[in-house]
GUVEX-631835 format. One record per atom (N, C-alpha, C): residue in one letter; x, y, z. Coordinates in steps of 0.2 Angstrom, whole numbers, plus 2048, in hexadecimal, padded with zeros to 3 digits. Each point is the difference from the previous one (the first is absolute). Layout:
N
REC  res   px   py   pz
REC    A    X    Y    Z
...
//
This chain:
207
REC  res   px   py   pz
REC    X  5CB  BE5  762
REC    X  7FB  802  7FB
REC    X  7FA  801  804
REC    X  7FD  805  7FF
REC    X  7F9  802  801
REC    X  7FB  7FF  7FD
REC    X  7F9  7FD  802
REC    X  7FA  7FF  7FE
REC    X  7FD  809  7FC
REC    X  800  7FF  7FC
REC    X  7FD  806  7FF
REC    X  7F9  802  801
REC    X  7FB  7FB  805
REC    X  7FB  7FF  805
REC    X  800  805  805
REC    X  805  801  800
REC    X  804  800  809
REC    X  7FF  808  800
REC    X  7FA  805  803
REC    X  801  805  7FF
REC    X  804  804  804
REC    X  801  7FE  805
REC    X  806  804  803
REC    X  807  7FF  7FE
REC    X  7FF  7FB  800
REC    X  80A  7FF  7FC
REC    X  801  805  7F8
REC    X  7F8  801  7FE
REC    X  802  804  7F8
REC    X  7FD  806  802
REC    X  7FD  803  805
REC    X  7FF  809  801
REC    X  808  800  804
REC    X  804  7FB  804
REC    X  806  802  803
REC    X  806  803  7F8
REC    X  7FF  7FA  7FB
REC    X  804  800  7FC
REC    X  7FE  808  7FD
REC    X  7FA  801  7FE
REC    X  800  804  7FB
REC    X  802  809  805
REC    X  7FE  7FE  806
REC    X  803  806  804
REC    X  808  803  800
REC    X  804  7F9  800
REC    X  809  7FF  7FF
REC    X  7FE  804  7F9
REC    X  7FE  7FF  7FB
REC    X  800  802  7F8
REC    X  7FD  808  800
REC    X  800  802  805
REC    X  7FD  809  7FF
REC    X  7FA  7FD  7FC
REC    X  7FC  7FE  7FE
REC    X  7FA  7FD  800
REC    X  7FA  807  803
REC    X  7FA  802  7FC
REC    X  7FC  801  803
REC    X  7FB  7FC  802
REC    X  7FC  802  806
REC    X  7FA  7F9  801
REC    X  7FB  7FE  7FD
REC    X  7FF  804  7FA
REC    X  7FA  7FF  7FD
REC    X  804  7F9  7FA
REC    X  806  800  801
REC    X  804  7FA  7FC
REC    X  7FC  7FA  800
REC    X  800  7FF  808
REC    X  7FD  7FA  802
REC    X  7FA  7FD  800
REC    X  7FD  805  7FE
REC    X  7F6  800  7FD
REC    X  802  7FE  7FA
REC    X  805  803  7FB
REC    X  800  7FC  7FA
REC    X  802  7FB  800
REC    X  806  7FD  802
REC    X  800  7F9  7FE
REC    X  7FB  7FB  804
REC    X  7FC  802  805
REC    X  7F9  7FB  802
REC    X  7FC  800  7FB
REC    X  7FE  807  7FE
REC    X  7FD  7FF  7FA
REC    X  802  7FB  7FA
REC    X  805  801  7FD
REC    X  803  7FB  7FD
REC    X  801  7F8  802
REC    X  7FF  800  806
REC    X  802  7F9  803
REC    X  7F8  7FC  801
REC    X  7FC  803  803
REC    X  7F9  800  802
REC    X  7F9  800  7FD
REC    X  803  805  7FB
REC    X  7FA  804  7FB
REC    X  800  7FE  7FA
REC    X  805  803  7FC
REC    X  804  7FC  7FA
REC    X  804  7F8  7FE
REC    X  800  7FF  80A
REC    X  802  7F9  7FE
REC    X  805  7FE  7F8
REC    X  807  806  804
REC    X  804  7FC  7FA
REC    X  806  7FC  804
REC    X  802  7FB  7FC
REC    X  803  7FA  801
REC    X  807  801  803
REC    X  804  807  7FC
REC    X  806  7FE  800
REC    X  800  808  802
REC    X  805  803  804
REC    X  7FE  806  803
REC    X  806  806  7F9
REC    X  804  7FB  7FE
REC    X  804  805  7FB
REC    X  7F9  802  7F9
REC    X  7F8  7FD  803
REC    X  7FD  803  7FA
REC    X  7FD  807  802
REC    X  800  801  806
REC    X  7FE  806  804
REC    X  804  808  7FE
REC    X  7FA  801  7F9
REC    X  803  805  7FE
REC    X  7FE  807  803
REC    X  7FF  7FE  805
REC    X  7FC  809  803
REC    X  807  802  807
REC    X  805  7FC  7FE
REC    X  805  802  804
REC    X  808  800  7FB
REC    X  802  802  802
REC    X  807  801  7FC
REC    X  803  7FA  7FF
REC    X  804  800  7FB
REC    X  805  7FA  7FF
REC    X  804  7FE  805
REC    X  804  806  802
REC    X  805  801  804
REC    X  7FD  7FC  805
REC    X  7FA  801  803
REC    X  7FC  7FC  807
REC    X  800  7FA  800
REC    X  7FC  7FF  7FA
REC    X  7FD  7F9  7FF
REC    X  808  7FA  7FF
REC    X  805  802  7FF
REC    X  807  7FE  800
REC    X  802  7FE  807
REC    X  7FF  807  802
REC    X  803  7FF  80A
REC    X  7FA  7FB  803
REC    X  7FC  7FF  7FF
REC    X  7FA  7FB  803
REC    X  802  7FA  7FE
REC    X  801  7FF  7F9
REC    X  801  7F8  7FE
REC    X  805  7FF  806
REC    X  805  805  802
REC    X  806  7FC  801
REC    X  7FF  7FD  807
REC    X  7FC  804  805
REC    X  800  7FE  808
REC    X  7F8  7FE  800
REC    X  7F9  801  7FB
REC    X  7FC  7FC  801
REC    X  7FC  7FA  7FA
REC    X  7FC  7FB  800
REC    X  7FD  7FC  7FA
REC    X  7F8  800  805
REC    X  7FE  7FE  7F9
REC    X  7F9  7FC  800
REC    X  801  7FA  805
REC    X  805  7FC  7FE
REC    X  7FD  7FA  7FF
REC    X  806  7FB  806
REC    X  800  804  806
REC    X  802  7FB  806
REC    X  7FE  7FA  803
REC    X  7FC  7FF  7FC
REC    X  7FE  7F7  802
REC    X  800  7FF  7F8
REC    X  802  7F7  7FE
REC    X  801  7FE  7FD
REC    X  7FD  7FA  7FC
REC    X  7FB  7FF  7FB
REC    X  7FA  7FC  800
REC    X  802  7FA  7FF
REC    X  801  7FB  806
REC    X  803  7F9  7FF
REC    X  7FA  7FD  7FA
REC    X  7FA  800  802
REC    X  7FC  7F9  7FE
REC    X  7F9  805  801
REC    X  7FC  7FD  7F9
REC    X  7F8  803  800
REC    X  7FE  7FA  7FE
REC    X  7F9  800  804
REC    X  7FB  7FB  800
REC    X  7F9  801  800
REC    X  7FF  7FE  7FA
REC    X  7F7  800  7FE
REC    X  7FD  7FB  802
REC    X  7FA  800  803
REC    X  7FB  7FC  801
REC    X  7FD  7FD  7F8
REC    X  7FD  7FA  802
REC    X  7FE  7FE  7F9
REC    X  7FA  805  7FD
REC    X  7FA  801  804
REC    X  7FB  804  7FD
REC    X  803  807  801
REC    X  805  802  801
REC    X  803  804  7FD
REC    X  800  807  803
REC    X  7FB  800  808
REC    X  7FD  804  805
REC    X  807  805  806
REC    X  804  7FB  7FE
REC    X  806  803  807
REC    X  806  7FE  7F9
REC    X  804  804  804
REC    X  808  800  7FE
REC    X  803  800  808
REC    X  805  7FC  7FF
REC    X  804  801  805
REC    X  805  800  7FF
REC    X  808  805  803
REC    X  805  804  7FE
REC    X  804  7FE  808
REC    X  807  7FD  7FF
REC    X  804  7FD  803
REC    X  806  806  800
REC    X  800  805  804
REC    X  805  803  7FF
REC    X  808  7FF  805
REC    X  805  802  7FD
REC    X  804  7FF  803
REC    X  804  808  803
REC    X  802  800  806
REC    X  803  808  802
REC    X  806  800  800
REC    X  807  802  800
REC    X  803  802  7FD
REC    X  805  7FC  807
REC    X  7FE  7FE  805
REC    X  806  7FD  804
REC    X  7FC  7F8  800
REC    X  7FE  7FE  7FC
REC    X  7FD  7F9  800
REC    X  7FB  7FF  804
REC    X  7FB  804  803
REC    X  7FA  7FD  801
REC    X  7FA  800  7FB
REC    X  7FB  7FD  801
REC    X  7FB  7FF  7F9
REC    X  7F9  800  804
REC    X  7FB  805  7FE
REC    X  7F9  801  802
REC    X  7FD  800  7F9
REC    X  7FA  801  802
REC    X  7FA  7FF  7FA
REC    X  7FC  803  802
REC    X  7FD  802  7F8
REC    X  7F9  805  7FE
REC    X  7FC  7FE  7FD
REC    X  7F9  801  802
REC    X  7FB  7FC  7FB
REC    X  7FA  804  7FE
REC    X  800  800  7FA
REC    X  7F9  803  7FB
REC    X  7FC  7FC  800
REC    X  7FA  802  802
REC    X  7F8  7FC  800
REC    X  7FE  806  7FA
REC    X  7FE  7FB  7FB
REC    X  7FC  802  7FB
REC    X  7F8  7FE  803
REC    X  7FD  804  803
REC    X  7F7  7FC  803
REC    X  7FC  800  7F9
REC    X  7FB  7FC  802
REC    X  7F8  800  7F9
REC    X  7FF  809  800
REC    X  7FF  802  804
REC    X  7FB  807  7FE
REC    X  806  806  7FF
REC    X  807  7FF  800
REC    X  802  803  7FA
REC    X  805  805  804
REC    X  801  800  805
REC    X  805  800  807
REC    X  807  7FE  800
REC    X  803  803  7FF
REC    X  807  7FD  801
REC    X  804  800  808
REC    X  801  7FC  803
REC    X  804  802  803
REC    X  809  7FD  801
REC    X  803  804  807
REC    X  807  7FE  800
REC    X  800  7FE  807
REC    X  803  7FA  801
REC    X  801  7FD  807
REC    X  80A  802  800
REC    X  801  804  804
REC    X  808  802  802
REC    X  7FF  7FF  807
REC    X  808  7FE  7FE
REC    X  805  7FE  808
REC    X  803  806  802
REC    X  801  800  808
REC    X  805  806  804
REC    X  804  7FC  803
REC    X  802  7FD  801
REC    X  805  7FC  803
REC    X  803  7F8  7FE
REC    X  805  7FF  7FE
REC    X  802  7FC  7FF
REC    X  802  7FA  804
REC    X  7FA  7FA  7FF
REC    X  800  7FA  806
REC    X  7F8  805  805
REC    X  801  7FE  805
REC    X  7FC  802  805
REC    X  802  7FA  809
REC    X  7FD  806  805
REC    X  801  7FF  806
REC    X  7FB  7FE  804
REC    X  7FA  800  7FB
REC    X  7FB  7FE  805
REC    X  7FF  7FA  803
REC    X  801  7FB  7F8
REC    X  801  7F8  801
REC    X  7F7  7FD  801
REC    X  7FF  805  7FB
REC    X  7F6  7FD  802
REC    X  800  7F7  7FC
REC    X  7FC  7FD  804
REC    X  801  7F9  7FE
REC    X  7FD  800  7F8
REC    X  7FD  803  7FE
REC    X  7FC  7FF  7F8
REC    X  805  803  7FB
REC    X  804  803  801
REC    X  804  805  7FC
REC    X  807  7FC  7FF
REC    X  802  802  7F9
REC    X  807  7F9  7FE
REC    X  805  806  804
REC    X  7FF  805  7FD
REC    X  805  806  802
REC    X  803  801  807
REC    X  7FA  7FE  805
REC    X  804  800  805
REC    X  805  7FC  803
REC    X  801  7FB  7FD
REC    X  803  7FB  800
REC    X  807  802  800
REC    X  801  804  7F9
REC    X  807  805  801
REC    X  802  803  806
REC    X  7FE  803  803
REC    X  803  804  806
REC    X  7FF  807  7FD
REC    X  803  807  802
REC    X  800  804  7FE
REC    X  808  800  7FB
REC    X  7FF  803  7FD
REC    X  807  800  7FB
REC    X  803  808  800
REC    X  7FD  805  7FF
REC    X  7FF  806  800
REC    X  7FA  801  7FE
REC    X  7FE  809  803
REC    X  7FC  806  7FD
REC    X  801  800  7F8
REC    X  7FB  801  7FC
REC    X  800  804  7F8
REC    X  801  806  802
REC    X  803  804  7FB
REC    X  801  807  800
REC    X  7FA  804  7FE
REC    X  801  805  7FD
REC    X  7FA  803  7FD
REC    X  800  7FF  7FB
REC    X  805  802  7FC
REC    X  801  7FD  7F9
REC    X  7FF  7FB  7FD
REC    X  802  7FA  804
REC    X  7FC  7FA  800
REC    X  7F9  7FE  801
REC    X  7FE  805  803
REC    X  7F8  7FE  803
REC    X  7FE  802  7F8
REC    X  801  806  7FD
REC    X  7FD  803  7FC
REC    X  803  800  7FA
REC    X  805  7FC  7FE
REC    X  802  7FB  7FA
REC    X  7FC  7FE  7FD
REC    X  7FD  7FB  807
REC    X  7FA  7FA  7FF
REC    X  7FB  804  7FB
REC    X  7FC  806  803
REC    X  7FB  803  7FC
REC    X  803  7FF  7FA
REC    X  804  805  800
REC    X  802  802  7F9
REC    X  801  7FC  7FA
REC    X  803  7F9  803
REC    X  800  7F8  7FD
REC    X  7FA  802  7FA
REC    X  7FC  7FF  805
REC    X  7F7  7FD  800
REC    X  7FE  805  7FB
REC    X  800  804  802
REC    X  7FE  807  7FC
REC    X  801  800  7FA
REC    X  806  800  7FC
REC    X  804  7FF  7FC
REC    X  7FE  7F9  7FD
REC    X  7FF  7FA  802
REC    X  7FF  7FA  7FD
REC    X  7F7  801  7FE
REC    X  7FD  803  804
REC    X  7F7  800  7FE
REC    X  801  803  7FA
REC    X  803  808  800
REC    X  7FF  804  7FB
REC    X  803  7FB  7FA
REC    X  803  7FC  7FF
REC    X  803  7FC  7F8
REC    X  7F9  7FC  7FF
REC    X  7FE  7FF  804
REC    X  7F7  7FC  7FF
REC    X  7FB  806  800
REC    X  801  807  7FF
REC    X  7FB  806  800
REC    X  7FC  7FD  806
REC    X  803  801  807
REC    X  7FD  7FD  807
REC    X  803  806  805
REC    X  7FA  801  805
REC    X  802  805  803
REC    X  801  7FD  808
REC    X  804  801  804
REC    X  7FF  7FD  807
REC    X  7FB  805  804
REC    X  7FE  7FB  806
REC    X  7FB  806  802
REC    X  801  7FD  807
REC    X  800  7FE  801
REC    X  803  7FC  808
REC    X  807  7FF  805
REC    X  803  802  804
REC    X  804  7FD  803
REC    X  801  7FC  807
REC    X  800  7FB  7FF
REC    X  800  7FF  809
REC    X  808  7FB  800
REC    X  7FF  803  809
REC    X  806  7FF  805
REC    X  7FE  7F8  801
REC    X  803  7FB  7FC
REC    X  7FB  7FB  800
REC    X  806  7FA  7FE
REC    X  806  802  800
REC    X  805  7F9  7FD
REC    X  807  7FF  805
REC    X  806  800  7FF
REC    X  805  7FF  805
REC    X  7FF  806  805
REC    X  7FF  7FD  807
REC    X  802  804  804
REC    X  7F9  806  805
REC    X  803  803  806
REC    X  7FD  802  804
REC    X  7FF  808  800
REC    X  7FC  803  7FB
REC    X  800  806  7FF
REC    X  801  805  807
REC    X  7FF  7FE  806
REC    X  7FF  806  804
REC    X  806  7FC  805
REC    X  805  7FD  7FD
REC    X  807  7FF  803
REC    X  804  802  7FC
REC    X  7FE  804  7FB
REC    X  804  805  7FB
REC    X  7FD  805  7FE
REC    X  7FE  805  806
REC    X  7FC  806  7FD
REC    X  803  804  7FE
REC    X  805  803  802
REC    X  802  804  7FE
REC    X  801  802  7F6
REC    X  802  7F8  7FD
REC    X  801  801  7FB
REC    X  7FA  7FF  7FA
REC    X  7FB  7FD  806
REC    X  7FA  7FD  7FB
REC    X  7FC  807  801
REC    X  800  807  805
REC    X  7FD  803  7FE
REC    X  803  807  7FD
REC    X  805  7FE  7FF
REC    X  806  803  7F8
REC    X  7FB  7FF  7FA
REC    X  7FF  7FA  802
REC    X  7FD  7FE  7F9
REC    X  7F6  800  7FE
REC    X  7FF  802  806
REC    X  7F9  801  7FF
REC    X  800  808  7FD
REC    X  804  802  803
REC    X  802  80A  7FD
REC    X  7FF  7FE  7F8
REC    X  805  7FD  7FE
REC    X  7FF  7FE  7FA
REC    X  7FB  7FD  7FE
REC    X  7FE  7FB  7FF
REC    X  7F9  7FD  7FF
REC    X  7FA  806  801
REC    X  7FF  803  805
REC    X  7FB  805  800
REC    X  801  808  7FF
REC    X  805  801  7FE
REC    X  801  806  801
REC    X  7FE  803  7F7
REC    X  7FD  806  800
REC    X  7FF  804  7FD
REC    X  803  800  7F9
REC    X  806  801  802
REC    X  806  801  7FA
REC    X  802  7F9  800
REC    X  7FE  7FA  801
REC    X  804  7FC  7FE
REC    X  7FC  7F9  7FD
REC    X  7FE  7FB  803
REC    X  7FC  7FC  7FF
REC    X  7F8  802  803
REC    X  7FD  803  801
REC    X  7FB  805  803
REC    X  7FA  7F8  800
REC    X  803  7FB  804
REC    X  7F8  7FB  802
REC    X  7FE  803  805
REC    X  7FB  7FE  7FE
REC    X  7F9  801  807
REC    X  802  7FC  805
REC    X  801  803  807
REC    X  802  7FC  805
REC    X  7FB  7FB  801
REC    X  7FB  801  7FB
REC    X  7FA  7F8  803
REC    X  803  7FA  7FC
REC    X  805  802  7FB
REC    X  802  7F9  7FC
REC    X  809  7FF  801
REC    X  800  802  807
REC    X  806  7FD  802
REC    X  800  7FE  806
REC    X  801  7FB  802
REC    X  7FF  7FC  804
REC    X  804  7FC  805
REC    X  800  801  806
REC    X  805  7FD  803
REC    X  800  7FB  805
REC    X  800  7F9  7FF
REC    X  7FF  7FA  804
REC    X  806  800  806
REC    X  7FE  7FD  804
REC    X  805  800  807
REC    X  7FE  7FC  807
REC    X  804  7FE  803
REC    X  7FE  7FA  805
REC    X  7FD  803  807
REC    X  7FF  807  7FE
REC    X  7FE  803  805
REC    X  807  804  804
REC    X  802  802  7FF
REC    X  805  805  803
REC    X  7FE  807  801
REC    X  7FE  801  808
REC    X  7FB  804  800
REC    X  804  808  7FF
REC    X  805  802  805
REC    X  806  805  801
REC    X  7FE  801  7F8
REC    X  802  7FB  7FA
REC    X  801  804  7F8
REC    X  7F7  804  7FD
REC    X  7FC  7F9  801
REC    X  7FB  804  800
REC    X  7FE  808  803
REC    X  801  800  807
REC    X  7FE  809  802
REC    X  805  803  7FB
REC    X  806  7FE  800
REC    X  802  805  7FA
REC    X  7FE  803  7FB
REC    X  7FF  7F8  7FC
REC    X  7FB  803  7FA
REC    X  7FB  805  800
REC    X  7FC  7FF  806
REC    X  7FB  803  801
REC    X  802  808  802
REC    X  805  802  803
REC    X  802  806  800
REC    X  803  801  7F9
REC    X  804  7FF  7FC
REC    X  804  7FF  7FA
REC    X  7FB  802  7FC
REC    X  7FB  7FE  7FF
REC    X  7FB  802  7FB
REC    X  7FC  7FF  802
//
């Protein structure tokens, strides 16, 4: 089963389906824009489609073990599980001036092994996928808006070493900042790192 995050596994799919490409803009719309929950409500494509989608992709490839609120009520924090048994975390900072942000993982465990960090401690386990990386949003997104809350932050800021998984974390900045889809200002996504320079020049060619 496929993330339906995962933009190339679903431009791949819907190209097998004699699919035209402007398909794909509508269900980002629907996914991004409209922010609906379950893709069989995505009425701007056919039954027939949204039928062959349930069957080889979902929303919901991670699995929410365990949510935890803060007492004053500032942070949630989301325990999620992946689907071959490892378990990262995502964290919502509600701040005073009215800021939401989301702390998301890219890697399950980590390799760096920084002494202040519990996570390094795990080792590396695996890379997150794209789907994964951008679940996490999704989560959050979905959980503000039931509190009429908008997110407005993302940082590269929880399990793992972003630019020891670039390929897939910058899948997902396409996403995050892209036009058609989640359209943040690259000033409100943010990417913590121990310094791995090689990822950096990338970035810096990359966008």
């Amino acid at each position: 089963m496929h993330s339906i995050y995962d933009t190339a596994a679903l431009q791949k799919f819907l190209e097998e389906q004699g699919e035209k490409p402007f398909r794909l803009t509508q269900i980002h719309h629907a996914l991004y824009k409209d922010l609906i929950e379950d893709i069989s409500s995505c009425t701007t494509i056919s039954q027939k489609l949204r039928e062959s989608m349930q069957e080889q992709f979902t929303q919901h490839i991670l699995t929410v073990s365990h949510i935890a609120n803060s007492e004053n009520g500032q942070t949630t924090k989301f325990l999620l599980d992946t689907h071959d048994g490892n378990h990262i975390e995502c964290v919502i900072m509600r701040h005073l001036s009215g800021r939401n942000t989301l702390c998301i993982s890219c890697q399950a465990g980590c390799p760096m092994a920084c002494t202040f960090c519990a996570t390094g401690k795990l080792g590396l386990l695996r890379n997150l996928t794209v789907g994964e990386i951008v679940e996490q949003v999704m989560l959050a997104i979905h959980y503000l808006k039931k509190e009429k809350l908008q997110l407005r932050n993302i940082v590269f800021m929880g399990m793992g070493e972003p630019f020891l998984n670039y390929p897939e974390v910058k899948k997902a900045l396409e996403i995050f900042c892209g036009p058609k889809c989640l359209n943040f200002s690259e000033r409100r996504v943010t990417i913590s790192t121990c310094g791995i320079v090689p990822g950096i020049k990338k970035l810096m060619v990359d966008h």
